[in-house]
Residue frames as qw, qx, qy, qz and C-alpha x, y, z in Angstrom:
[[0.112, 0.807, 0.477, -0.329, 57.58, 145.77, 113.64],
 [0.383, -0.070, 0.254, 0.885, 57.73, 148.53, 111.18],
 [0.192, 0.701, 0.372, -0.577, 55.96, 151.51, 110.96],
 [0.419, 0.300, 0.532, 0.671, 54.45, 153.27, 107.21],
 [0.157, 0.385, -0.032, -0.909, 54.10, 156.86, 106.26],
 [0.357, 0.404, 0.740, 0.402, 50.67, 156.88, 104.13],
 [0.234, 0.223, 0.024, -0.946, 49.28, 159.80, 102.11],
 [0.223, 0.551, 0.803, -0.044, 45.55, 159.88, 100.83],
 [0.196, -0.246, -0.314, -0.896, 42.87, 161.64, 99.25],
 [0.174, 0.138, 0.719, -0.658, 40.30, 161.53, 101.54],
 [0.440, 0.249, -0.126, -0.853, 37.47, 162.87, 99.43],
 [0.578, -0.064, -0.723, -0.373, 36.68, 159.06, 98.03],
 [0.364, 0.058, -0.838, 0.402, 36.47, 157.79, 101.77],
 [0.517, -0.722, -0.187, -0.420, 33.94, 157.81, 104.52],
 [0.480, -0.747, 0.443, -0.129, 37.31, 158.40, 107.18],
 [0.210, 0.542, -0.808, 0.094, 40.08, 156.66, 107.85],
 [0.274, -0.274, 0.870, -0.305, 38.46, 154.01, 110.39],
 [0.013, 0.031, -0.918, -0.396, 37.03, 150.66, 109.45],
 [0.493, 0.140, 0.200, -0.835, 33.46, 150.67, 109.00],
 [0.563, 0.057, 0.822, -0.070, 31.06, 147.63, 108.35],
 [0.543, 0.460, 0.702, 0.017, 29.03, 149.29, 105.09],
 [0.317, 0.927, -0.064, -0.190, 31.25, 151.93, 103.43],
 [0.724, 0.408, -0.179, 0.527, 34.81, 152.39, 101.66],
 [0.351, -0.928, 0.099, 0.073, 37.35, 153.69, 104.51],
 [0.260, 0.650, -0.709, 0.084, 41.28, 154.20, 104.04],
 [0.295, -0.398, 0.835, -0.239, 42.12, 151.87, 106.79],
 [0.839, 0.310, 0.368, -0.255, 39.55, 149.00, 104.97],
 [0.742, 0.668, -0.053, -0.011, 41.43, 149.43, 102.09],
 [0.171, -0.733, 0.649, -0.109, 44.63, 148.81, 103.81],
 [0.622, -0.254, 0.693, -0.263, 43.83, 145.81, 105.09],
 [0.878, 0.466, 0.111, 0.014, 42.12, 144.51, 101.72],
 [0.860, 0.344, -0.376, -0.001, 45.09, 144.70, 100.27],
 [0.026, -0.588, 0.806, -0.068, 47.46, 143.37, 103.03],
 [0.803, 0.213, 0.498, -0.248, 44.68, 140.71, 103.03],
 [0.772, 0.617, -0.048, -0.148, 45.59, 140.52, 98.94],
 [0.168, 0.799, -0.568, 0.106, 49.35, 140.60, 99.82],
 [0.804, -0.122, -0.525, 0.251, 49.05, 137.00, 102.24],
 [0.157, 0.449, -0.484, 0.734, 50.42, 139.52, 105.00],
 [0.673, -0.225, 0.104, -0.697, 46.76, 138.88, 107.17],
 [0.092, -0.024, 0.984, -0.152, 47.14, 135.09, 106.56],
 [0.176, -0.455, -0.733, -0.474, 43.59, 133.57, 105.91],
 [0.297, -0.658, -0.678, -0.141, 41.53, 134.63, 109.10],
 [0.344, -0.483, -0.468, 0.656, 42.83, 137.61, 110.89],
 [0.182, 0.939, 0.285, -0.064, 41.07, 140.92, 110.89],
 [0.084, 0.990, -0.098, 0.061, 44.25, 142.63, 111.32],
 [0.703, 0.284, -0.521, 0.392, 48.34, 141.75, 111.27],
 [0.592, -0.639, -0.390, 0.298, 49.82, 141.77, 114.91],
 [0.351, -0.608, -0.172, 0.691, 50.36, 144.96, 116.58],
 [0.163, 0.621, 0.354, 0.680, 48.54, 147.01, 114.03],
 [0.217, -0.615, -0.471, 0.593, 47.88, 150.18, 114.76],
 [0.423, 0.704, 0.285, 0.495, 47.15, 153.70, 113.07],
 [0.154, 0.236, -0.179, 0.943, 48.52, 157.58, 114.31],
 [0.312, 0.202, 0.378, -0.848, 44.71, 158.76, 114.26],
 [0.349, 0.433, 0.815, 0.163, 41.60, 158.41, 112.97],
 [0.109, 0.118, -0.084, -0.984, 40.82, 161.26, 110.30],
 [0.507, 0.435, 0.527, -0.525, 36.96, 162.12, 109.86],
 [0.608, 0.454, 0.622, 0.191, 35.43, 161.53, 106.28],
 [0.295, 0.916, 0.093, 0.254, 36.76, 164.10, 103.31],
 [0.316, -0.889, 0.302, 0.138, 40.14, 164.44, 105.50],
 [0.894, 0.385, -0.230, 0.016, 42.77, 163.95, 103.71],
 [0.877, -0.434, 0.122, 0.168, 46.69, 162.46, 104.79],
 [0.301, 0.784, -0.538, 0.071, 50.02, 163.54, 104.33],
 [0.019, -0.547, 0.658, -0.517, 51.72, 161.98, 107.32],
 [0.898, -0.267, 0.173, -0.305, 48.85, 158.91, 108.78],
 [0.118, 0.568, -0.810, 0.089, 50.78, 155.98, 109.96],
 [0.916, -0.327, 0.074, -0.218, 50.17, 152.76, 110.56],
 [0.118, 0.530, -0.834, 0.096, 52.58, 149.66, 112.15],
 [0.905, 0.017, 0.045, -0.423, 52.45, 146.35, 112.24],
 [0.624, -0.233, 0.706, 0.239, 54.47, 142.84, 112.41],
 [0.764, 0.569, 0.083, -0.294, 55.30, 142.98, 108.79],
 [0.906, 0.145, 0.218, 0.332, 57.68, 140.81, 106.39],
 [0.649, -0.261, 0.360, 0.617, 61.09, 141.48, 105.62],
 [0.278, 0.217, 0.539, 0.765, 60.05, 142.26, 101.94],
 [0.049, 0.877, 0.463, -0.119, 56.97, 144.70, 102.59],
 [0.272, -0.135, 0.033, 0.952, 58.37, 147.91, 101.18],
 [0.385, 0.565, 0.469, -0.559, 55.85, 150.57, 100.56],
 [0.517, 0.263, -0.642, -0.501, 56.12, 150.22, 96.48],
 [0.135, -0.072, -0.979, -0.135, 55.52, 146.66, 97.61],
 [0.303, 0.532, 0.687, -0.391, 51.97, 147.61, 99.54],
 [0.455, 0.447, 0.004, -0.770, 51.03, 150.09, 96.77],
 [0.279, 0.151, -0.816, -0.482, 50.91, 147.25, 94.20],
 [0.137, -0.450, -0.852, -0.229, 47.86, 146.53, 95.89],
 [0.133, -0.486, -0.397, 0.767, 46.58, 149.55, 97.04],
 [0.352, 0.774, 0.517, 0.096, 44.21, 151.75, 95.06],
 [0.479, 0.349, -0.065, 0.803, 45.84, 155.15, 93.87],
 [0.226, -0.709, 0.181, -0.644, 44.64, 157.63, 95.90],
 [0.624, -0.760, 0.177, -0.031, 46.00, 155.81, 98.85],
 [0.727, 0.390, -0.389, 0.411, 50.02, 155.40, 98.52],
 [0.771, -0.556, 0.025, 0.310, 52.57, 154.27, 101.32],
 [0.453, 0.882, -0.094, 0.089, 55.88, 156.44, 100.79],
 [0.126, 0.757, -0.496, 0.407, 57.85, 155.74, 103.79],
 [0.884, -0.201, -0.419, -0.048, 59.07, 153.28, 106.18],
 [0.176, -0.609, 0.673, -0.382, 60.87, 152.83, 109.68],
 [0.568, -0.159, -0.786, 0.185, 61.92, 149.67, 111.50],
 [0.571, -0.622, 0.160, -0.511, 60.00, 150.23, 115.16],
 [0.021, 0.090, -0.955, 0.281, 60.70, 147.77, 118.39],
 [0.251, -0.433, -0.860, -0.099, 58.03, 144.95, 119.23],
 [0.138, -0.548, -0.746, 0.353, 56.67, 147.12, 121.25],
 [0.054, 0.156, 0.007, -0.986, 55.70, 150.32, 119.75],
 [0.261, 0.662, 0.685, -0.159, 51.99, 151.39, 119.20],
 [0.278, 0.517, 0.375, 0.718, 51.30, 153.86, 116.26],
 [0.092, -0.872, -0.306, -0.371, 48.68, 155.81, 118.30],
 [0.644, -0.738, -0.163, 0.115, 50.08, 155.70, 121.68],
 [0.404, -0.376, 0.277, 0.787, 54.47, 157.32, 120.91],
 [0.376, 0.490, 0.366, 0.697, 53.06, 159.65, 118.66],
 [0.356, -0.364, -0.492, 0.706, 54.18, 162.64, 120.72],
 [0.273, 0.597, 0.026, -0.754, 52.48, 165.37, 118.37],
 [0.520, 0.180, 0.618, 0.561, 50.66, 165.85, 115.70],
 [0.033, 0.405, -0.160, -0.900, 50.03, 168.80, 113.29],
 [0.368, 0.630, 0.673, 0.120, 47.02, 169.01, 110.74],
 [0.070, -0.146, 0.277, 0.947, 47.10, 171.84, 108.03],
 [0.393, 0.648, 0.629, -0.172, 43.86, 173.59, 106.96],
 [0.273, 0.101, 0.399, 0.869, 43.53, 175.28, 103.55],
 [0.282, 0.641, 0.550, -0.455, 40.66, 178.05, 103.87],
 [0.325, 0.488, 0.516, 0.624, 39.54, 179.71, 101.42],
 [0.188, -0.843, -0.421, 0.278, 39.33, 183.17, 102.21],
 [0.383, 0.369, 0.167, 0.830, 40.83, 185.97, 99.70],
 [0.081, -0.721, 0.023, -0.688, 39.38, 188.77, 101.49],
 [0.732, -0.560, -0.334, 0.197, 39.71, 187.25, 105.10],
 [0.073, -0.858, 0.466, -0.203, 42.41, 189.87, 107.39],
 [0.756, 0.118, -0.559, 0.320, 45.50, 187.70, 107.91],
 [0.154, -0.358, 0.435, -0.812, 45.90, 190.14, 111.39],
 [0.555, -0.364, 0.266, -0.699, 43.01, 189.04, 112.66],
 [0.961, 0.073, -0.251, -0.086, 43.16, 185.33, 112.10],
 [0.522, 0.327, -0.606, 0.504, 46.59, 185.64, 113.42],
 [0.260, -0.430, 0.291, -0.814, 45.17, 187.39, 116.50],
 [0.788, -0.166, -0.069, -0.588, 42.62, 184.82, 116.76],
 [0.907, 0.126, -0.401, 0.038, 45.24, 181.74, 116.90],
 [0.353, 0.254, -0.646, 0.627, 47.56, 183.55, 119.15],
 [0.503, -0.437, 0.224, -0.711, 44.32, 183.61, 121.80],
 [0.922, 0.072, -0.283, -0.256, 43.78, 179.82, 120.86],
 [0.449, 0.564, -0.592, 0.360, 47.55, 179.12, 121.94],
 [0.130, -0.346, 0.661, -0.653, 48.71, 177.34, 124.75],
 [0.062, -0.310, -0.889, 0.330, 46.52, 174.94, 127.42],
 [0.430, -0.029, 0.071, -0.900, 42.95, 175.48, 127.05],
 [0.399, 0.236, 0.849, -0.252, 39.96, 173.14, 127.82],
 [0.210, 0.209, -0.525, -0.798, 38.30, 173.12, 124.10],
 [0.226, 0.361, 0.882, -0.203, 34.56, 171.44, 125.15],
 [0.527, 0.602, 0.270, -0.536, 32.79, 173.63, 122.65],
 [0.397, 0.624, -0.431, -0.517, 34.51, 173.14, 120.11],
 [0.267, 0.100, -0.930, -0.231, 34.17, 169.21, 119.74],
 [0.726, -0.309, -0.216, -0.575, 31.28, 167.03, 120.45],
 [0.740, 0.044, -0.626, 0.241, 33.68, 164.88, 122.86],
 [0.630, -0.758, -0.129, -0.104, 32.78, 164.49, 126.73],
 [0.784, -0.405, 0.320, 0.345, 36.97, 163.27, 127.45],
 [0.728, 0.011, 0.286, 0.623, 40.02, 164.80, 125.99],
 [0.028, 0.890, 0.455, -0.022, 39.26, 168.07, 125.86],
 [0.288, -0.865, 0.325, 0.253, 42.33, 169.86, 127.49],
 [0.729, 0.252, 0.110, 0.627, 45.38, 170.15, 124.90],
 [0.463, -0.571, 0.133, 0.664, 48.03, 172.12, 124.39],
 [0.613, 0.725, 0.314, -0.023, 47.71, 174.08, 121.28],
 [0.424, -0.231, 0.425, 0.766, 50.86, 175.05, 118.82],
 [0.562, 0.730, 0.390, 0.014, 49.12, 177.04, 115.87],
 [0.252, -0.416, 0.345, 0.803, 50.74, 178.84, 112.73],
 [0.349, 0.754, 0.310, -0.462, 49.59, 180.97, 110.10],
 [0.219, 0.014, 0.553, 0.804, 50.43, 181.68, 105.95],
 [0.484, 0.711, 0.180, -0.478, 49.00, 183.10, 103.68],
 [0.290, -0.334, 0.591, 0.675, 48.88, 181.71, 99.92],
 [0.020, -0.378, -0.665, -0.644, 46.98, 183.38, 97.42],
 [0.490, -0.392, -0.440, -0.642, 43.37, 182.95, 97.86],
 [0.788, -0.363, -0.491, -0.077, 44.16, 180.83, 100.67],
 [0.419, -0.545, 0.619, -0.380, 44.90, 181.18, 104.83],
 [0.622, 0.175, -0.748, 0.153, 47.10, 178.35, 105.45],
 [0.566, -0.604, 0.405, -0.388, 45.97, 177.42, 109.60],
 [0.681, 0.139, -0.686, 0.214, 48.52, 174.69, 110.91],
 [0.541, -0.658, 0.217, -0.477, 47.86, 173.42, 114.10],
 [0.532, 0.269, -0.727, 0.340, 50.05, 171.20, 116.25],
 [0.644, -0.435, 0.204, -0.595, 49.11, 169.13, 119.36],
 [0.216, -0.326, 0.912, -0.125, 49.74, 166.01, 121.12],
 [0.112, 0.381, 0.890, 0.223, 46.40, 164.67, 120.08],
 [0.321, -0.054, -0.128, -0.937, 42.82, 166.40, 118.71],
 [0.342, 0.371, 0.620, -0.601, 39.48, 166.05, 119.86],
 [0.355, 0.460, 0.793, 0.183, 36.86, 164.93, 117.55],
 [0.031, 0.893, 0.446, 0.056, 36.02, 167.76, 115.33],
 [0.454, -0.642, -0.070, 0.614, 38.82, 170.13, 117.28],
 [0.401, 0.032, 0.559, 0.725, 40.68, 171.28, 113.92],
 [0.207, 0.404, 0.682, 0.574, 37.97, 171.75, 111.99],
 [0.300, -0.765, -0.552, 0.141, 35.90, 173.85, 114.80],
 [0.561, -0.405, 0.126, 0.711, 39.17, 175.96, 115.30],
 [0.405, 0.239, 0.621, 0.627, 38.82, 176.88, 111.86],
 [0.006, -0.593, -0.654, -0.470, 35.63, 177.79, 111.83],
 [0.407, -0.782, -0.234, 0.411, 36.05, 180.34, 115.35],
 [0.276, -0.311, 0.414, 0.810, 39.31, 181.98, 113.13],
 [0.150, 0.399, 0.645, 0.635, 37.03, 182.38, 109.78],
 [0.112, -0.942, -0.314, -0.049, 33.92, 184.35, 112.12],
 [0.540, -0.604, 0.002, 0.586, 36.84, 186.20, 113.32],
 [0.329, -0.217, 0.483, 0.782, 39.21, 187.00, 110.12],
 [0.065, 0.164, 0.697, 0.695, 36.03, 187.13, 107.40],
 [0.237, -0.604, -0.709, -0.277, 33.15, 187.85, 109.16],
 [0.051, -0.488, 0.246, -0.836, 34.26, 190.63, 111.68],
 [0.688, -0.636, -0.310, -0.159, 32.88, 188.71, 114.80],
 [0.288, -0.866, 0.209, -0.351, 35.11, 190.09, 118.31],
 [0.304, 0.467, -0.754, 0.348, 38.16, 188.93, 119.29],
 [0.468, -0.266, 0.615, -0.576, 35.91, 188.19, 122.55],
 [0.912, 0.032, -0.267, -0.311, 34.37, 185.43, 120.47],
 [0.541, 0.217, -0.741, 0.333, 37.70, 183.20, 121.65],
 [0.118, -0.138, 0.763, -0.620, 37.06, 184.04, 125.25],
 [0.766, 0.075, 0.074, -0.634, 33.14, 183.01, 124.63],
 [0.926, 0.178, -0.282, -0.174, 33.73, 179.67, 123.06],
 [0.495, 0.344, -0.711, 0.363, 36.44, 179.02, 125.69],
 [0.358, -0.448, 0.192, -0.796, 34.65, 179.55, 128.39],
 [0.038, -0.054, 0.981, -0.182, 33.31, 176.70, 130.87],
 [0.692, 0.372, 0.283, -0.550, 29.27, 177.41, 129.98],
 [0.443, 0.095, 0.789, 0.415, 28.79, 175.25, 127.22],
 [0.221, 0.356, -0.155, -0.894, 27.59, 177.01, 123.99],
 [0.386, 0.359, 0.849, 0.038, 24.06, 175.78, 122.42],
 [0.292, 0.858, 0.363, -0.217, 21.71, 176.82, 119.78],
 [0.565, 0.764, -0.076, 0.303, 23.46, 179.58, 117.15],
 [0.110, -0.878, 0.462, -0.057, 26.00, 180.57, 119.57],
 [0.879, -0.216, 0.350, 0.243, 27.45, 177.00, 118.92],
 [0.364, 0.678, -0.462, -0.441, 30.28, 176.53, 116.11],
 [0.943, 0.295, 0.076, -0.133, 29.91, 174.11, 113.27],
 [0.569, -0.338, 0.424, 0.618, 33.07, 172.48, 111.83],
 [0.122, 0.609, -0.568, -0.540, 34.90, 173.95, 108.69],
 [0.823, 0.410, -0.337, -0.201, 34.07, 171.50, 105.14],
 [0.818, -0.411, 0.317, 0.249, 36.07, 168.38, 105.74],
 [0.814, 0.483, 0.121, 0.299, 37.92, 168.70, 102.31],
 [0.211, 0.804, -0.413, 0.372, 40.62, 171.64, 103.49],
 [0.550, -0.713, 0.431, -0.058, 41.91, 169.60, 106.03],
 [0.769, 0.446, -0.446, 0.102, 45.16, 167.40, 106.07],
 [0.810, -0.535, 0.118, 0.207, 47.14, 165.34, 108.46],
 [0.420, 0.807, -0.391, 0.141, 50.93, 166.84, 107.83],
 [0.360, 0.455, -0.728, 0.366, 52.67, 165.26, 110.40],
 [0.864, -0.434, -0.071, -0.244, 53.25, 162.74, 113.10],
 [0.147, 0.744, -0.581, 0.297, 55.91, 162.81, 115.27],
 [0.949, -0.248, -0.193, -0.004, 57.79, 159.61, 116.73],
 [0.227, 0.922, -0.314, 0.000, 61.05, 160.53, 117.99],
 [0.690, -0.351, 0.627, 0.082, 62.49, 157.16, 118.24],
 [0.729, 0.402, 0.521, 0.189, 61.68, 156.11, 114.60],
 [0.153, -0.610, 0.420, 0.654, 63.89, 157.28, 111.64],
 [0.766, 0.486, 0.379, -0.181, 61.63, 157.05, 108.27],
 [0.443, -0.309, 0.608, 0.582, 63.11, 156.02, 105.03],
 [0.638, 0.477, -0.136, -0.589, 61.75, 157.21, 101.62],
 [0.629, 0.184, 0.712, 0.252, 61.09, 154.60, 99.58],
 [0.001, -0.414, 0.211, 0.886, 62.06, 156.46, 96.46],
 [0.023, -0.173, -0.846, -0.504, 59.59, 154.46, 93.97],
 [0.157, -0.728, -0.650, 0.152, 56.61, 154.57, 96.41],
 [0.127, 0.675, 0.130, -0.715, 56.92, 158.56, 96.34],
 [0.060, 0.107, -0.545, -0.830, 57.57, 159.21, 92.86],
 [0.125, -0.423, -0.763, -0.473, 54.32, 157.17, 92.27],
 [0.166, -0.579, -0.676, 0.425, 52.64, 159.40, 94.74],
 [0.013, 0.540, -0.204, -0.817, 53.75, 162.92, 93.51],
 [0.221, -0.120, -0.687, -0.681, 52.36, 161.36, 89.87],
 [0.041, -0.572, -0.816, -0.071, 49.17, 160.42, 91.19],
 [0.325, -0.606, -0.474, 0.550, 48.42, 163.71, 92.84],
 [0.138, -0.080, 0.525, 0.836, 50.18, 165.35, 90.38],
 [0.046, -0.116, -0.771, -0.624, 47.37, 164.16, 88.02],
 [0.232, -0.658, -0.712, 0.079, 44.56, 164.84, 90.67],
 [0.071, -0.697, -0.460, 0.545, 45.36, 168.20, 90.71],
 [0.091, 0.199, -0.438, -0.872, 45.39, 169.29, 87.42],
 [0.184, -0.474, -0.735, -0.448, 42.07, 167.15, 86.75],
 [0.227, -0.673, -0.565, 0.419, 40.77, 169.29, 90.16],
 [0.181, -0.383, 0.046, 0.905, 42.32, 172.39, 89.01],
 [0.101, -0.089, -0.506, -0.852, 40.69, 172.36, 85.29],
 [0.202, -0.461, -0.856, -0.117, 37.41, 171.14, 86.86],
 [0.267, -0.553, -0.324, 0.720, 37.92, 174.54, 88.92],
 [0.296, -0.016, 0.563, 0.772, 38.20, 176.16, 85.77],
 [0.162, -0.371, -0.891, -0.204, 35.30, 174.52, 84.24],
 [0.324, -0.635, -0.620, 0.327, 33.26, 175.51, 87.28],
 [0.099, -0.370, 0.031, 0.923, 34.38, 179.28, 86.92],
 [0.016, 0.112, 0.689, 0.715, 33.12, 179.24, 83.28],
 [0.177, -0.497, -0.849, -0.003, 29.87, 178.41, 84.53],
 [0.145, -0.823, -0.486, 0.258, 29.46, 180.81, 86.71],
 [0.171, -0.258, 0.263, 0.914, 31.33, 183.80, 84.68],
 [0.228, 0.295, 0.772, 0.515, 28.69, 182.71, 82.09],
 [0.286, 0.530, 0.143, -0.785, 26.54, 186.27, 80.33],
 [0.606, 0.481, 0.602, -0.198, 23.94, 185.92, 78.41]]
């Protein structure tokens, strides 16, 4: 068994899980261990696959994992040689027969990038240390089960952007992104610290007093923690990651640019 560290761009994807009539990361795994002979002719999936999580469409991956009964030679330079570029394997770990990707992954940690140059970094902080700790989080996802976590959150600030990093054993559908969007009325929009105790509450919130998630595109899976498994960089498979990315964010940056111009633009 041997577990891989993949990163993504989300943004081309409709999520990470497989789906019957779109492009998803975890589809495009498979195609190419399916291209690699690793699948063999008829299985859907190698034995004892598995992934960390399943991110929603437009999320992107630092840290997703999958594992799986895989050959000797499978390094992750060897999967990217059939992998598309915006998805690249960087790391590897040998695992025993019996690990499961989702099920020993004792935390994980998702990073959101808001935009919000005039947001108060005080009050967003204020707002995450209410968030902190055991809390039953049924408004903020559209899941009936799994509700209660344990929240870890942390705060930056760079630039333009509030950096919100949240850490948990696992996240409700949505959870992250919802989070977000309770800290933004809070930090940018001057709604009452009492909002947290309102959307924690055990009424369920309908109608405008609900909250929507946050854009999927500022989120990122940063980490997944196994604390048996001891990953190895595969130094080829990063370099070619840091170039792709590289090159996706200078064509993102000038396109930012671009996009200023536009709207700078006097008659």
């Amino acid at each position: 068994m041997r577990a891989y560290r993949i990163a993504y761009d989300g943004q081309p994807f409709y999520g990470f899980q497989r789906q019957p009539d779109v492009t998803t990361v975890e589809d495009t795994i498979l195609d190419a261990l399916r291209a690699l002979d690793v699948l063999g002719t008829t299985a859907d999936t190698p034995p004892g696959y598995a992934a960390a999580g399943r991110t929603d469409a437009g999320v992107s991956a630092l840290a997703q994992t999958v594992a799986f009964d895989a050959p000797d030679w499978l390094t992750p330079a060897a999967l990217n040689s059939e992998l598309p570029a915006d998805v690249r394997a960087w790391a590897s770990a040998d695992a025993p027969d019996e690990f499961h990707a989702t099920h020993d992954a004792t935390s994980r940690t998702y990073t959101y990038y808001l935009h919000a140059p005039d947001a108060s970094d005080e009050r967003a902080r204020d707002a995450l240390d209410a968030l902190a700790g055991e809390h039953d989080f049924h408004n903020l996802t559209p899941d009936d089960n799994g509700t209660v976590r344990t929240l870890s959150p942390a705060l930056d600030r760079e630039g333009p952007f509030l950096v919100v990093e949240l850490t948990a054993g696992g996240f409700a559908r949505q959870l992250v992104r919802r989070i977000v969007s309770v800290v933004a009325e809070i930090a940018q929009r001057d709604a009452p610290l009492a909002r947290i105790e309102q959307v924690l509450a055990p009424e369920p919130l309908d109608g405008p007093e609900g909250v929507a998630p946050a854009p999927a595109t500022g989120l990122v899976l940063t980490g997944v923690t196994y604390p048996t498994l001891e990953f190895a960089v595969d130094e080829t498979a990063a370099a070619s990651a840091r170039a792709v990315f590289e090159r996706q964010r200078v064509d993102r940056a000038t396109r930012s640019r671009v996009a200023g111009a536009l709207t700078d633009y006097r008659e």
